[in-house]
MARZA-103534 format. One record per residue (C-alpha): x, z, y; residue in one letter. Coordinates in Angstrom, 1 decimal, decimal comma, padded with zeros to 4 digits. Last residue first. Example, Ala and Ser with C-alpha at 12.3 -4.5 7.8 and 13.67 -1.06 7.14 Angstrom:
SITE        x        z        y   res
SITE    013,7    007,1   -001,1     S
SITE    012,3    007,8   -004,5     A
REM end
This chain:
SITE        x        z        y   res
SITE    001,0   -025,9    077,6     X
SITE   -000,5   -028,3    079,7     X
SITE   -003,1   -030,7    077,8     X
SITE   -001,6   -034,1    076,1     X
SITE   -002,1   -037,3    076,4     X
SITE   -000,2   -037,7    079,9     X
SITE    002,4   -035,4    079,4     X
SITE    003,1   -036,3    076,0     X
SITE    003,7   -040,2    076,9     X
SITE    006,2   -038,8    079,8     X
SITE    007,9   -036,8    077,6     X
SITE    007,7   -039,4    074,6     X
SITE    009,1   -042,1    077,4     X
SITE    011,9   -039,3    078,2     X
SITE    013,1   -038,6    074,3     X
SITE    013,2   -042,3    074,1     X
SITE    015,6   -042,8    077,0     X
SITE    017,9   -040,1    075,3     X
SITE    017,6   -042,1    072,0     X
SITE    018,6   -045,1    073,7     X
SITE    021,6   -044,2    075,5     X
SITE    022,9   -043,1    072,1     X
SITE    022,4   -046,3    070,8     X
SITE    024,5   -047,8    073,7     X
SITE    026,8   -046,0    072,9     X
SITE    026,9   -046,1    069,4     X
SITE    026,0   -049,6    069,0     X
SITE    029,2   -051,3    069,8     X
SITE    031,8   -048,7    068,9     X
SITE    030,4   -047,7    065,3     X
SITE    030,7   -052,0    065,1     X
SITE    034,7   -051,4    065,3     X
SITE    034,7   -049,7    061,7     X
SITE    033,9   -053,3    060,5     X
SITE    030,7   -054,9    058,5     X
SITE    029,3   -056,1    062,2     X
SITE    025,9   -055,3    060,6     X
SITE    026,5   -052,2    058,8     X
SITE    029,1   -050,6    061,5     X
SITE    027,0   -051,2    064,0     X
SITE    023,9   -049,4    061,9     X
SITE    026,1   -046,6    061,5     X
SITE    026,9   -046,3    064,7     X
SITE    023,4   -046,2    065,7     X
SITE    022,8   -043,8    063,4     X
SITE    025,3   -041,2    064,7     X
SITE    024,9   -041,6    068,3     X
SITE    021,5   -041,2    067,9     X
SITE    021,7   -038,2    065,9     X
SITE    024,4   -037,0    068,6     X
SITE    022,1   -037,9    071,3     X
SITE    019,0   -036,2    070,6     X
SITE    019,6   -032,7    071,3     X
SITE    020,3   -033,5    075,0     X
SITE    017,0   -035,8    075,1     X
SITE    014,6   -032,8    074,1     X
SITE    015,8   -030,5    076,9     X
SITE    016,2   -033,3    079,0     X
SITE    012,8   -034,5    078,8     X
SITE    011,0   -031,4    078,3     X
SITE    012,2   -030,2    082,0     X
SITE    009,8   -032,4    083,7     X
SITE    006,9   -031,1    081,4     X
SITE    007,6   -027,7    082,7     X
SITE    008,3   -027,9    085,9     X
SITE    004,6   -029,8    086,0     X
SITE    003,4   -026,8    084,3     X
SITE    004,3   -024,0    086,1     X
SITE    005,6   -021,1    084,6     X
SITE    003,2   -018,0    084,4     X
SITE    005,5   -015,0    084,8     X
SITE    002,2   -012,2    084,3     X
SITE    001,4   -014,0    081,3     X
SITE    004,9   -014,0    079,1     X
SITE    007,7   -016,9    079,6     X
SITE    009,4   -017,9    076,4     X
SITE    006,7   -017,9    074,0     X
SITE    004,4   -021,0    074,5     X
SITE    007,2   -023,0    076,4     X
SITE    009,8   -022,3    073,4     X
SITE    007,3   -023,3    070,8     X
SITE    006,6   -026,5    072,7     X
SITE    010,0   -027,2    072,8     X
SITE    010,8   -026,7    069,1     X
SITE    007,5   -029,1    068,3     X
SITE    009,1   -031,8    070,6     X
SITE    012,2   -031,7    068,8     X
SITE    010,6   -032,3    065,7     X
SITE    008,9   -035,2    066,9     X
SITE    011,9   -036,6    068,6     X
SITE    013,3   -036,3    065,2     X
SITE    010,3   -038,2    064,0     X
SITE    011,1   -041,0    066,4     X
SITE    014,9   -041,4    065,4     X
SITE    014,1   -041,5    062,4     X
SITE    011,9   -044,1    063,0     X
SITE    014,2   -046,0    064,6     X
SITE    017,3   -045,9    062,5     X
SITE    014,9   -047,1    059,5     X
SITE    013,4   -050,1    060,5     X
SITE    016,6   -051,4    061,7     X
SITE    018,3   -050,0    059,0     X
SITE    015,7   -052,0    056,5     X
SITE    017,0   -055,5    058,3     X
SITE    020,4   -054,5    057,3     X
SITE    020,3   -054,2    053,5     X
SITE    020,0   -050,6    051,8     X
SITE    021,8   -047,3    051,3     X
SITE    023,7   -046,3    055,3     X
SITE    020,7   -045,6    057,2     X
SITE    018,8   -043,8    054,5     X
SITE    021,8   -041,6    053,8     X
SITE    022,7   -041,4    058,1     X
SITE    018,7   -040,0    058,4     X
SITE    019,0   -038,0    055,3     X
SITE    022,5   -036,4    056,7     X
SITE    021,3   -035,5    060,2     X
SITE    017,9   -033,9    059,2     X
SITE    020,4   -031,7    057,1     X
SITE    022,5   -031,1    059,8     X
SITE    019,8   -030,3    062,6     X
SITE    017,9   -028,3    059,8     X
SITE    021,4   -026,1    059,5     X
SITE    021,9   -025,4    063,4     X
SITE    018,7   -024,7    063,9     X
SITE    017,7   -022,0    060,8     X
SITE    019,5   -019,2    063,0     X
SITE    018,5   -020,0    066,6     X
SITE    021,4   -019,5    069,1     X
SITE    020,9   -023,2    069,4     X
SITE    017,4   -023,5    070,3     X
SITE    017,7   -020,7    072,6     X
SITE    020,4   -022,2    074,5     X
SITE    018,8   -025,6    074,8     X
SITE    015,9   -024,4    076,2     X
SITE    017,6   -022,2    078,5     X
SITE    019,9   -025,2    079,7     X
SITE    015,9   -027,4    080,5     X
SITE    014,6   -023,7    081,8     X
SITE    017,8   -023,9    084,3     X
SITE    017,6   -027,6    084,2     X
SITE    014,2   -028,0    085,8     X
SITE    014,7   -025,5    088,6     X
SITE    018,0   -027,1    089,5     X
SITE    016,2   -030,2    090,0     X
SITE    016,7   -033,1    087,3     X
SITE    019,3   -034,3    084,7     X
SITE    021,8   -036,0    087,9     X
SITE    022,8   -032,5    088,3     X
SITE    024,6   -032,4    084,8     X
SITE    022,8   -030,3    082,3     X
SITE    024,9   -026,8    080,5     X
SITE    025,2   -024,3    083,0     X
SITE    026,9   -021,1    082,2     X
SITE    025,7   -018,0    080,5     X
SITE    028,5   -017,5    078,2     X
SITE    027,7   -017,1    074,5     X
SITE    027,0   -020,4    074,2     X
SITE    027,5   -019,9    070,0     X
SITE    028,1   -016,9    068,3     X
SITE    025,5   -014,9    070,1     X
SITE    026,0   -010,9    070,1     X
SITE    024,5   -008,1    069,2     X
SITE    021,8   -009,2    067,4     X
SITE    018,5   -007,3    066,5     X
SITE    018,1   -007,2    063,1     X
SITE    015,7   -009,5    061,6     X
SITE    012,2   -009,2    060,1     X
SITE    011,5   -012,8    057,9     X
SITE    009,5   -015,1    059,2     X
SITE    007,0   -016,4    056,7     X
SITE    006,5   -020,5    056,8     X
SITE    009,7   -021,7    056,6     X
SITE    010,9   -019,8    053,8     X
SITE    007,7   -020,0    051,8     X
SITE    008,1   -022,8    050,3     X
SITE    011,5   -022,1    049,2     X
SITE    010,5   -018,9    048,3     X
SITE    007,6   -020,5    045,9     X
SITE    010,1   -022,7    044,7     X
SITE    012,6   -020,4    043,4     X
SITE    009,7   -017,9    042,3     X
SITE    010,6   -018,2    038,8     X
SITE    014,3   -018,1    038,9     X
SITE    014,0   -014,7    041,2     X
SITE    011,5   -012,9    038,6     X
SITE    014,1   -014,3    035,6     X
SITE    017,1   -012,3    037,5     X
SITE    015,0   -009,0    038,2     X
SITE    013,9   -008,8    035,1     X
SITE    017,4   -009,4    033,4     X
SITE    018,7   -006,5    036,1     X
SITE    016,5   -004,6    035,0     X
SITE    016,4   -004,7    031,3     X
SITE    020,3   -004,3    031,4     X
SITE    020,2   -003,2    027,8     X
SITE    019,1   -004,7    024,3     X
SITE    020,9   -008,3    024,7     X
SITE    019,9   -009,8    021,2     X
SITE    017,9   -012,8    022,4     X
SITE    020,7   -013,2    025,7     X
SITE    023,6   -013,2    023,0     X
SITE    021,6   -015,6    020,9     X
SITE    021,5   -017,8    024,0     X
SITE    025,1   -017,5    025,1     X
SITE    026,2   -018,0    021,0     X
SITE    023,9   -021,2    021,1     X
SITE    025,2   -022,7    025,0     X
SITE    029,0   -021,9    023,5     X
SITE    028,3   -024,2    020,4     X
SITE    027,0   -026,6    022,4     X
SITE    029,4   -026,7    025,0     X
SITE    032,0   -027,4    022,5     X
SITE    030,0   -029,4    020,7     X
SITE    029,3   -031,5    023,7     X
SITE    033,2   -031,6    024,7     X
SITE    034,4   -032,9    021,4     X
SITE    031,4   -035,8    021,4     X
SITE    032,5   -036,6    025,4     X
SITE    035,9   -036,7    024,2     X
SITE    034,8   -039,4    021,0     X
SITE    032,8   -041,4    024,0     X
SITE    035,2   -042,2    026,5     X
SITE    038,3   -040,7    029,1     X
SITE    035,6   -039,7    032,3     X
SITE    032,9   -038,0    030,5     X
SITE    035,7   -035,1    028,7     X
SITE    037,1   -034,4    032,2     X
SITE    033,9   -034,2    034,6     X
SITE    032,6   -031,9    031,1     X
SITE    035,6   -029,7    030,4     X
SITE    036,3   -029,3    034,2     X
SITE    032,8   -028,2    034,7     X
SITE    032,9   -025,9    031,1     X
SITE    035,7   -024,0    032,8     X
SITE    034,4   -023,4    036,3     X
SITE    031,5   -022,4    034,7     X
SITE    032,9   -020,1    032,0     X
SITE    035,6   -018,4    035,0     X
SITE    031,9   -017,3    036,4     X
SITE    030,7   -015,8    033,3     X
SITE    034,8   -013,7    033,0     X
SITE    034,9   -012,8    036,3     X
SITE    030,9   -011,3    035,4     X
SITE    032,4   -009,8    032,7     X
SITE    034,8   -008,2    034,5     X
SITE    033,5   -007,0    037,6     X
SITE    029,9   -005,2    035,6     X
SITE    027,9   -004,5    038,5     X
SITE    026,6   -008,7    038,4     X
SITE    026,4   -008,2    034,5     X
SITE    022,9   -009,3    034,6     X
SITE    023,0   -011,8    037,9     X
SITE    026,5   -013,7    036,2     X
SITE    024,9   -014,1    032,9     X
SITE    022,0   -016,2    034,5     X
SITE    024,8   -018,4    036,2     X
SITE    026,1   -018,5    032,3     X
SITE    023,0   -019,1    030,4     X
SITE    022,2   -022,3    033,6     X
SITE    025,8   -023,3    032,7     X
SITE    025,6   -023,4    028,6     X
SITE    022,4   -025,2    028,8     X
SITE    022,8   -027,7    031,5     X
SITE    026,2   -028,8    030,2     X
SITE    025,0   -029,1    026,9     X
SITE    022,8   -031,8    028,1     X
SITE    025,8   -033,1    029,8     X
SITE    027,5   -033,5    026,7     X
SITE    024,6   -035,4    025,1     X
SITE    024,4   -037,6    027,7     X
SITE    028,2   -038,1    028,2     X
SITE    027,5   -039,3    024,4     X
SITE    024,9   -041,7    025,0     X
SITE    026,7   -043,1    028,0     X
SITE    029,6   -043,5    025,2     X
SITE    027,4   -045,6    022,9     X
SITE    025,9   -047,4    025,6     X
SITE    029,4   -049,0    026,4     X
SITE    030,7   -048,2    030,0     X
SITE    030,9   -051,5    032,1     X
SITE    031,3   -049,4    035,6     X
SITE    028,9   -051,2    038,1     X
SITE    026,4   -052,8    035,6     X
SITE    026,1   -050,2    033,2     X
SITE    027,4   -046,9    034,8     X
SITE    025,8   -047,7    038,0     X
SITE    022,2   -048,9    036,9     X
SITE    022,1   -046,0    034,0     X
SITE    022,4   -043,5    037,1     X
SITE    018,9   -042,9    037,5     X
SITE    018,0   -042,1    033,9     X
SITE    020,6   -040,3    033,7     X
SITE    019,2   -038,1    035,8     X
SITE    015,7   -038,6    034,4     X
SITE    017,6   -037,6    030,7     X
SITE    019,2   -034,7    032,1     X
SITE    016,1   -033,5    032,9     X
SITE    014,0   -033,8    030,1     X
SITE    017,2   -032,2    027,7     X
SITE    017,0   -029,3    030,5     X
SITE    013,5   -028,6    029,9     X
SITE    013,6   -028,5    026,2     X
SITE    016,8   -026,0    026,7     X
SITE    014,0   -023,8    028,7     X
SITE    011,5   -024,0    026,1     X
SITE    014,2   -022,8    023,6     X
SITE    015,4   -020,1    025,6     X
SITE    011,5   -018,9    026,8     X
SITE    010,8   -019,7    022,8     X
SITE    013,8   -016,8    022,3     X
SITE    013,0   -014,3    024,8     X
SITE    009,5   -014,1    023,7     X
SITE    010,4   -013,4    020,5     X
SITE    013,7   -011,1    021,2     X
SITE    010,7   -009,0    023,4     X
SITE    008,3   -008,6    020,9     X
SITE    010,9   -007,7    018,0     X
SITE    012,5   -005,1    020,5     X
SITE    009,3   -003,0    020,6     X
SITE    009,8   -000,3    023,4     X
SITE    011,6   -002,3    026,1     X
SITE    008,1   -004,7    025,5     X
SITE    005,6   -001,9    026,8     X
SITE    007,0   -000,1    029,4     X
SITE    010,3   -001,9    030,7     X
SITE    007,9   -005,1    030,0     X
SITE    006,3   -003,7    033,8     X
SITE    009,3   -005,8    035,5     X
SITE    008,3   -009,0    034,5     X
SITE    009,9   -011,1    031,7     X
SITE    008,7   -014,7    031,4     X
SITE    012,3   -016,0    030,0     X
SITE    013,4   -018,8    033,2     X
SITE    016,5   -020,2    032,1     X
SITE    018,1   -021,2    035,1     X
SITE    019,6   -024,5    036,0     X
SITE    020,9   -025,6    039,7     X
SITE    024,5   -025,8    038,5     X
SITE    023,5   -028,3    036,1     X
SITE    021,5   -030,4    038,5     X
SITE    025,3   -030,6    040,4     X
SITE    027,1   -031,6    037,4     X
SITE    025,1   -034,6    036,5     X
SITE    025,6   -035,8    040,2     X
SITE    028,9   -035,2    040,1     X
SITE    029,5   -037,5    037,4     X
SITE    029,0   -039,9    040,3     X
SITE    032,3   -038,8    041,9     X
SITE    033,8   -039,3    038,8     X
SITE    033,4   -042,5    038,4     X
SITE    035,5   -043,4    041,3     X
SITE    033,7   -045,0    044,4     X
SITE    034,3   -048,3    046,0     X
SITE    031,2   -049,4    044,2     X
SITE    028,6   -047,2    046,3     X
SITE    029,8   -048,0    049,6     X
SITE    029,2   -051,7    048,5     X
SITE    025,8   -051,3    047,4     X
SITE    025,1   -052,0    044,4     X
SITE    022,4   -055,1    044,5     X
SITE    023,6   -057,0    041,1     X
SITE    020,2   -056,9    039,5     X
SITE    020,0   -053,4    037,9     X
SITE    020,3   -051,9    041,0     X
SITE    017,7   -054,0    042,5     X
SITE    015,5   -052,8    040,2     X
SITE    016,5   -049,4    040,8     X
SITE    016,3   -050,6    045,1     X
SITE    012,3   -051,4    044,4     X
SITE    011,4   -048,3    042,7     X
SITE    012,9   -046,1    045,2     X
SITE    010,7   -048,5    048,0     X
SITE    008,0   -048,0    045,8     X
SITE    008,5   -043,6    045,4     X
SITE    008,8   -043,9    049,3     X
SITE    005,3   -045,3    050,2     X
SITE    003,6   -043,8    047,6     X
SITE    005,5   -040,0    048,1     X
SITE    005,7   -040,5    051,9     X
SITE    002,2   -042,2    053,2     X
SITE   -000,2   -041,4    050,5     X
SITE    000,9   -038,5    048,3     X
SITE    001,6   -036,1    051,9     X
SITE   -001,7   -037,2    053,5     X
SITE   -003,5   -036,8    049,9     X
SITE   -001,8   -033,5    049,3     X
SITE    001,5   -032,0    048,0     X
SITE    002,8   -029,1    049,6     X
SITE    000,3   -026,4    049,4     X
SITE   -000,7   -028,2    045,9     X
SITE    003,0   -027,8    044,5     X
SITE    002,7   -024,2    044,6     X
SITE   -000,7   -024,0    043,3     X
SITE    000,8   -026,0    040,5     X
SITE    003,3   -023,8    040,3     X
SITE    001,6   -020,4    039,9     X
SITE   -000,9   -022,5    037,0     X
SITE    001,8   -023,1    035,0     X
SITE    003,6   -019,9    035,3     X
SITE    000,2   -018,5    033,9     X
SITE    000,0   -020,7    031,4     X
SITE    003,5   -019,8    029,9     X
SITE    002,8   -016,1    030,5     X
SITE   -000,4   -016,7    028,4     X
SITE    001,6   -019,0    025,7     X
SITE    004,4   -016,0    025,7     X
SITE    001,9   -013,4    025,1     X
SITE    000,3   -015,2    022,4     X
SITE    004,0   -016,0    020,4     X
SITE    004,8   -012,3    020,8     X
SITE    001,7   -011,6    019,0     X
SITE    002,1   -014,0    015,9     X
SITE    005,4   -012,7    014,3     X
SITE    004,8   -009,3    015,2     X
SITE    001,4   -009,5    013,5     X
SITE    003,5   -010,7    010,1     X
SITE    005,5   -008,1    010,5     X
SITE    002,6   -005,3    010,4     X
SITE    000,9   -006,9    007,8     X
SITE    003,7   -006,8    006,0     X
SITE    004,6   -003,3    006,5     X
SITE    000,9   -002,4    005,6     X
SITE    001,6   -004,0    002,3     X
SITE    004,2   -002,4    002,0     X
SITE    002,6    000,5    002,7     X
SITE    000,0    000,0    000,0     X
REM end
């Protein structure tokens, strides 16, 4: 009788950890979907993912058909085994633990290896998905740019599929043992390690690439059975898979909540007071709260790092492509960072002065223009001379359309004032 008791009793172990993972699994589900749907709507789907996802659609054909672009062909092959490497660094094994298991499933270690071990194997069904879209996307390059043989893309497959696995186990080995020096030394000397072993193993053929997938296989299997069997540092493992599941959610988020800060003692950048517009920019009324603008924008913390990142998609979508699609493109980023520039401005003007100091609104439409215009002549710069150097094919193009490029974005910033003045109320 109790062994048949015991059985039962094994056999329900078997099952139940399998039903509370399915439920978690469901519930992640639906936590990103909602996710997804604050981002993703009909506006969003119909003129940038449509619109965009053809145009993507239309250069991998072109890829396939001889229309490599030539920045693209000048560069080493392993520069674009950095790609690969890159989505492996942003793995992490997600293994639906929350923070109230230190109750129920600390207690019952057959429940928690179960769960821990389909969250491993879901997560290393994941990673095969994904390495196969991002080889998916380089298959143009290596075929008809590099000549490699299928049978040692296949294998650089493979090993990057190991790659995923054995680095997203070893960044999530890093957070547990993050209080334990050496053994966290040790998880982060693995990445660097298994990164050379991979950039190294895809570059010299397709028996390497074989040696270097086992051997990231065989250490992605021993890093996941470790991880099943790890009875201790419950907290910090709950607090590792809690920050891997809501990635996307604080990424979402990041922008939308503001986050308390300490007051700061000092500005690292324009710390001095002094005067930033020319005369020639306006009235001295208008580029005092024109420079103030400007200085506020800049001592901003998230400025400086949207500025960059607008900066390099606008010179990526310049650059990739035929000429007649950078002058579509150069111009309309150029217009929506205008946009965005606009909306900084209008948040300054809404917040900077309080009731009782009431600015005026004429001064304060007359100093959008230069306020908005300043910020837009590096990006302008930028672009244009990227363009020149596109359609003259030399470095001495940059030179030709810079300038005057430049001269245009600032001009564009003042029609927009002017345009925004008219169709818009008074802030």
């Amino acid at each position: 009788m109790n062994r048949l008791a015991r059985g039962n009793t094994g056999s329900a172990r078997l099952a139940r950890p399998a039903a509370l993972f399915r439920r978690r699994l469901r519930d992640h589900i639906d936590w990103e979907r909602k996710n997804w749907r604050l981002v993703v709507d009909w506006v969003v789907a119909l003129y940038i993912i449509v619109p965009f996802g053809l145009l993507g659609g239309r250069y991998y054909y072109g890829f396939w058909n001889g229309e490599i672009p030539e920045v693209v062909q000048s560069l080493p092959l392993a520069v674009l085994l950095l790609v690969p490497l890159l989505t492996a660094w942003a793995s992490r094994p997600i293994l639906m633990l929350e923070q109230a298991d230190a109750v129920f499933l600390r207690q019952r270690p057959g429940w928690l290896e179960g769960v821990t071990a389909r969250a491993l194997v879901l997560f290393a069904a994941f990673q095969a998905i994904k390495t196969l879209l991002v080889f998916a996307v380089l298959l143009p390059f290596l075929r008809e740019l590099y000549g490699i043989p299928w049978g040692t893309i296949m294998a650089s497959g493979l090993a990057a599929w190991m790659l995923h696995l054995a680095v997203g186990m070893l960044i999530h080995f890093t957070v547990v043992f993050r209080r334990e020096r050496l053994k966290s030394n040790a998880a982060s000397g693995g990445l660097l390690a298994a990164s050379a072993l991979f950039l190294w193993a895809a570059s010299s053929g397709a028996a390497t690439s074989l040696a270097a997938a086992a051997a990231l296989g065989a250490a992605a299997v021993w890093l996941m059975r470790t991880r099943t069997t790890l009875s201790h540092h419950f907290e910090e493992s709950a607090a590792a898979d809690t920050a891997a599941r809501f990635r996307f959610a604080a990424l979402l988020l990041a922008r939308a909540v503001d986050k308390p800060q300490p007051p700061k003692r000092k500005a690292l950048l324009l710390r001095r007071s002094g005067p930033l517009l020319p005369r020639f920019a306006g009235s001295w009324q208008t580029r005092q709260i024109a420079d103030a603008a400007l200085k506020s924008a800049m001592r901003e913390r998230g400025y400086a790092g949207m500025y960059l990142q607008f900066l390099g998609i606008s010179l990526a979508a310049a650059a990739v492509g035929p000429v007649w699609l950078g002058w579509i493109v150069v111009p309309l980023m150029l217009l929506l960072f205008s946009i965005w520039l606009r909306g900084l401005w209008v948040t300054f003007a809404s917040h900077a002065f309080p009731p009782v100091a009431a600015m005026d609104s004429v001064l304060l439409d007359s100093a959008c223009a230069p306020a908005v215009g300043i910020q837009m002549l590096p990006l302008a710069f930028a672009l244009s001379a990227c363009l020149g150097v596109k359609v003259f094919a030399a470095w001495w193009g940059a030179a030709v359309f810079g300038l005057p490029g430049a001269f245009a974005g600032m001009l564009l910033a003042y029609l927009l004032a002017a345009f925004w003045q008219k169709k818009e109320p008074s802030v």
